[in-house]
C-alpha positions in Angstrom: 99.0 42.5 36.6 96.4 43.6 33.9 94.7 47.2 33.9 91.1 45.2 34.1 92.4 43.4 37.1 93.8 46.6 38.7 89.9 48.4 38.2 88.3 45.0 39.8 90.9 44.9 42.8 90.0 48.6 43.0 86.4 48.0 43.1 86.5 45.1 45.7 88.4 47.5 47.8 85.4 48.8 49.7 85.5 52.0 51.3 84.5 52.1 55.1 82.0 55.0 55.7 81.5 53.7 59.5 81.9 50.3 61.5 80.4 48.0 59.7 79.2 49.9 57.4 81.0 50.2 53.5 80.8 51.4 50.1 81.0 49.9 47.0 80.9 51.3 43.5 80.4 49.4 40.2 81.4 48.7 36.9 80.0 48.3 33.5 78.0 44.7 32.8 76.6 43.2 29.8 73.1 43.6 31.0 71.7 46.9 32.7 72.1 45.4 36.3 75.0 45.6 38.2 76.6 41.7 37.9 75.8 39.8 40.4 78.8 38.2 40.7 80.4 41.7 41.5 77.8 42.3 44.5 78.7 39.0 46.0 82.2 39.2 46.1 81.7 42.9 47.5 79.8 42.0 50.2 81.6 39.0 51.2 84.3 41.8 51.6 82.3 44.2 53.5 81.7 40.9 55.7 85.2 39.5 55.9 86.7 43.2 57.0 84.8 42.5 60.7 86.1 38.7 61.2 89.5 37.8 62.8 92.2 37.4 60.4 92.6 33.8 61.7 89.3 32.4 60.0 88.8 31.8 57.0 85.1 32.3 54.7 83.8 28.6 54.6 79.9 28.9 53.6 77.8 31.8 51.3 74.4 31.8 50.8 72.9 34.8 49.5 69.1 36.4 47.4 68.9 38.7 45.0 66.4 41.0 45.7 66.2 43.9 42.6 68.6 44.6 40.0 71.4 46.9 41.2 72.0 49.9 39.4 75.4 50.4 37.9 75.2 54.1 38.2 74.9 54.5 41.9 77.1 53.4 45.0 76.0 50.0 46.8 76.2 50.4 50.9 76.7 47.2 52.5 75.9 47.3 56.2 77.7 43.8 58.2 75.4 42.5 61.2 77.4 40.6 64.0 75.5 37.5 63.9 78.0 35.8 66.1 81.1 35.3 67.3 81.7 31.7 69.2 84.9 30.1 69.5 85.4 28.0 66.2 82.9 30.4 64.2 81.9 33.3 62.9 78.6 34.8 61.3 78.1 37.5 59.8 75.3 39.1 57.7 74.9 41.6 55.2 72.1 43.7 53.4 73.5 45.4 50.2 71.3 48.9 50.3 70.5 50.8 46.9 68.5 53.8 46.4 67.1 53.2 49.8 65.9 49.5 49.1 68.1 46.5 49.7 68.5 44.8 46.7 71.0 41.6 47.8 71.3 39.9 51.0 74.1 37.4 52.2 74.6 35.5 54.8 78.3 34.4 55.4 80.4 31.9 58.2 84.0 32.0 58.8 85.5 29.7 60.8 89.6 28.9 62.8 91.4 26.7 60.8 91.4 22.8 62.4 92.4 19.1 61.4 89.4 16.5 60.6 87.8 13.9 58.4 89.0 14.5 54.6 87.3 12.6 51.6 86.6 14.3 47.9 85.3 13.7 44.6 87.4 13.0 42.4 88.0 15.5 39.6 86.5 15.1 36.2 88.7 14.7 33.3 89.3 18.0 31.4 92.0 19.3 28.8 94.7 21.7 29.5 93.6 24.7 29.8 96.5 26.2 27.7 95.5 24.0 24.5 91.9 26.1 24.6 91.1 28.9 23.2 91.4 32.3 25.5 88.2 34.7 24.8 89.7 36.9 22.6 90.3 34.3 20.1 87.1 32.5 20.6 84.2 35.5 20.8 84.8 37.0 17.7 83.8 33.6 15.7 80.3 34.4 17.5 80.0 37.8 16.9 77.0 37.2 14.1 74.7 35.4 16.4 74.5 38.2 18.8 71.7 40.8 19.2 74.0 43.6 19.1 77.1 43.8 17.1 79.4 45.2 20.3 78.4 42.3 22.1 81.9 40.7 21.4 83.3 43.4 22.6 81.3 44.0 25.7 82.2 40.5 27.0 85.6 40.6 26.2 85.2 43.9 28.4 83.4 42.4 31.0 85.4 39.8 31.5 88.8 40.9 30.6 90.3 40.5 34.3 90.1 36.5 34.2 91.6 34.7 31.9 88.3 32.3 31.1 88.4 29.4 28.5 85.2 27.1 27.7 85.8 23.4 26.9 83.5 23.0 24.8 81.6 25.4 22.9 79.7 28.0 24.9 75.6 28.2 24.3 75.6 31.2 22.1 77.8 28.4 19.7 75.2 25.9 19.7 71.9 27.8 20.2 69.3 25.5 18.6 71.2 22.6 19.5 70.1 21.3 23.3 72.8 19.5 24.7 73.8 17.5 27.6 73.5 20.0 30.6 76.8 19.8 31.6 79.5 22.4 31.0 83.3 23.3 32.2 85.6 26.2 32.4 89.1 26.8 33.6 89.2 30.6 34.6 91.7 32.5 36.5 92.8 36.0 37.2 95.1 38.0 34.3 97.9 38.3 37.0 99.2 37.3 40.3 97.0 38.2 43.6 98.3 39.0 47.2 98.3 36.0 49.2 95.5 37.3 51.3 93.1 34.2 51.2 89.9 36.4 51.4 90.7 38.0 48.1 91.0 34.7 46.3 87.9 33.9 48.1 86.1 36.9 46.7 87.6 36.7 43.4 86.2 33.1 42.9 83.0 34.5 44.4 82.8 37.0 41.8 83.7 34.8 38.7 81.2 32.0 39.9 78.1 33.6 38.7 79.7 34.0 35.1 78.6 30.6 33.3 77.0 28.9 36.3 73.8 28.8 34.5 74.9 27.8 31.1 74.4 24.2 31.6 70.8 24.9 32.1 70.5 26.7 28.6 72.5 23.8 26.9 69.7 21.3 28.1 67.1 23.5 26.0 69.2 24.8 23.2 69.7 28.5 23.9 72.0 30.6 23.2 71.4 33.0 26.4 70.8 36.5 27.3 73.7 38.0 24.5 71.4 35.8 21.8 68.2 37.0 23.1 66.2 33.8 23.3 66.4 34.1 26.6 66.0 36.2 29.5 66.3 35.9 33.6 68.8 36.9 36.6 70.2 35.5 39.2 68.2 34.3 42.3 70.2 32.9 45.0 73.5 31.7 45.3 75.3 29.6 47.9 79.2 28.3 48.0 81.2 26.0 50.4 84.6 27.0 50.9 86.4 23.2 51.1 90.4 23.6 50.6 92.4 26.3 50.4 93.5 28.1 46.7 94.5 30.6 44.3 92.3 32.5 42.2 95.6 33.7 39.8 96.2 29.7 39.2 94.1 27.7 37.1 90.8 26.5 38.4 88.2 24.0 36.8 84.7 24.6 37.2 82.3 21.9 36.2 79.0 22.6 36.1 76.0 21.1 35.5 72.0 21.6 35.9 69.7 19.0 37.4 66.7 20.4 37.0 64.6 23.5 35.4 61.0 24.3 35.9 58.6 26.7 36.7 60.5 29.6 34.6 63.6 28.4 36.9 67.0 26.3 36.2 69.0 25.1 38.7 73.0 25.2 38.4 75.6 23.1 40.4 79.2 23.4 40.3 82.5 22.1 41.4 85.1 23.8 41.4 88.9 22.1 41.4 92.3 23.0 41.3 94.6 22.0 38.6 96.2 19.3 40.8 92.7 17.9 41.6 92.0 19.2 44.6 88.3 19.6 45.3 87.9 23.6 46.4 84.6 24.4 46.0 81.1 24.0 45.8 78.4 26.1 44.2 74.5 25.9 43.9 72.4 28.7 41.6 69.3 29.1 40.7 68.0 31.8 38.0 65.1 33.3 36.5 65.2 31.6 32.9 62.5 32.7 30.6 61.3 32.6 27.2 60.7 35.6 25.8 57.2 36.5 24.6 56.8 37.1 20.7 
C-alpha cells in the first residue's frame, strides 16, 4: 500500500466524538476548499458506522452548501431516518465553523435476488497501455496558472492510480470537443474487503473528472488553466453490483446539458469485466471568469 493511500484510509477513518456524531479532518486540495469528493466519502462513513453490517450503501444524494475549510475539523452528525426491514436511511449534516456546509442523504439496504438487466459497457483501451499521471502531467505543466500545479495534482491525487483516455481538458483548452470523457482509476494498493470502504473510496474519486465532459463541450481547460471557475453542487450515486475500488474501474462520463452558469455530468461506472457498478449524476457551478 502507498503512503498517499495510508493518509486517505487515515482520513476516512472518522473519529466518533458521541453516537452518531463523528469527526473528520482534511487534506490538502488543489483549490482552497476542502474536495468535495473527500466530504462525501466522509460522510457516507459517518452514515454507514450506524447501519447493520448486513446492508449495503445502494443510493447518495447529497448539496453542497459552502466551501469547507481545509484548516478546520468537519463534524458529521448521522440522523436515524429509518430503519424498516429491507432498508435503511440515514442522513447527515457535515457542520463547519458552526454552519453546515454539505448535506447527504444516504439508503442502505439487505442484500436480495431480483430482476437484472445492464448497459452494456463502452469500448475502452487497457488501462495499462495509458499513461499513469506522473507521466502525463508534466507534458501540461506550461498551460497552467501556477507552475506547481503539476505537482499539486499529482499530490492530490497520488492515492489512485487515475489514467485519462483521451486527453484531459487542460490538453485541448481552445479545442471544444465531443462532451464525452473516460477514466480507469483505482486505488495505489489493495483495500480490506470491507464493502463500505470501496464504496467510499469510489465516492471520493467520483467527483475528480465528473465534470470534465462539460468543459470539453466548450473548450476549456478548467480550474488549473483558469478559464474557468465553479464547485460542485449536488451529487447523487446508485450503488448497482458489487466491486473493488483497488481493481480497475471505468468511468464514462459525459454531460447533456449546461446552462444558466451550470453543467450537468453523468457517469457510469464499470468494472473491468463489464459489469455495470455504478451510476453518477453532478451538477456544478461553471463560470466564465470576468476580464
Amino acid at each position: 500500500m502507498s503512503a498517499a493511500l495510508d493518509s486517505l484510509l487515515d482520513l476516512l477513518d472518522l473519529e466518533q466524538i458521541e453516537q452518531d456524531i463523528f469527526r473528520g479532518m482534511s487534506r490538502s486540495a488543489v483549490v482552497p476548499r476542502v474536495f468535495g469528493g473527500q466530504v462525501a466519502a466522509q460522510a457516507l462513513v459517518a452514515a454507514g458506522r450506524t447501519v447493520p453490517d448486513d446492508r449495503g450503501a445502494h443510493s447518495l444524494h447529497a448539496y453542497f452548501l459552502r466551501p469547507g475549510d481545509p484548516g478546520a475539523p468537519i463534524v458529521y452528525s448521522v440522523d436515524r431516518i429509518r430503519d424498516g426491514r429491507s432498508f435503511t436511511t440515514r442522513r447527515v449534516v457535515a457542520v463547519q465553523h458552526g454552519k453546515p456546509v454539505f448535506h447527504l442523504s444516504a439508503s442502505f439496504q439487505v442484500h436480495e435476488e431480483g430482476m437484472d438487466h445492464q448497459a452494456v459497457m463502452p469500448s475502452a483501451p487497457d488501462p495499462e497501455t495509458l499513461p499513469t499521471a506522473a507521466q502525463m502531467l508534466p507534458r501540461y505543466a506550461d498551460r497552467f496558472t501556477d507552475p506547481r500545479m503539476a505537482d499539486r495534482l499529482l499530490e492530490a491525487r497520488a492515492a489512485v492510480d487515475l489514467r485519462y483516455v483521451d486527453a484531459p481538458p487542460f490538453a485541448t483548452a481552445g479545442e471544444p470537443r465531443e462532451p464525452r470523457s473516460q477514466v480507469w482509476f483505482r486505488t495505489h494498493g489493495k483495500l480490506a474487503d470491507d464493502p463500505l470502504l470501496h464504496v467510499c473510496m469510489a465516492t471520493y474519486v467520483s467527483d475528480m473528472t465528473l465534470l470534465d465532459s462539460v468543459l470539453l463541450a466548450h473548450g476549456r481547460g478548467g480550474w488549473s488553466v483558469g478559464d474557468v471557475v465553479g464547485a460542485s453542487l449536488d451529487h447523487a450515486m446508485w450503488f448497482h453490483r458489487p466491486f473493488r475500488a483497488d481493481e480497475w474501474l471505468l468511468y464514462d462520463q459525459e454531460s447533456p446539458s449546461a446552462s444558466g452558469g451550470r453543467g450537468l455530468g453523468q457517469a457510469r461506472i464499470y468494472t473491468a469485466d463489464g459489469k455495470l457498478a455504478i451510476t453518477v449524476i453532478q451538477e456544478g457551478l461553471v463560470r466564465v471568469p470576468r476580464d
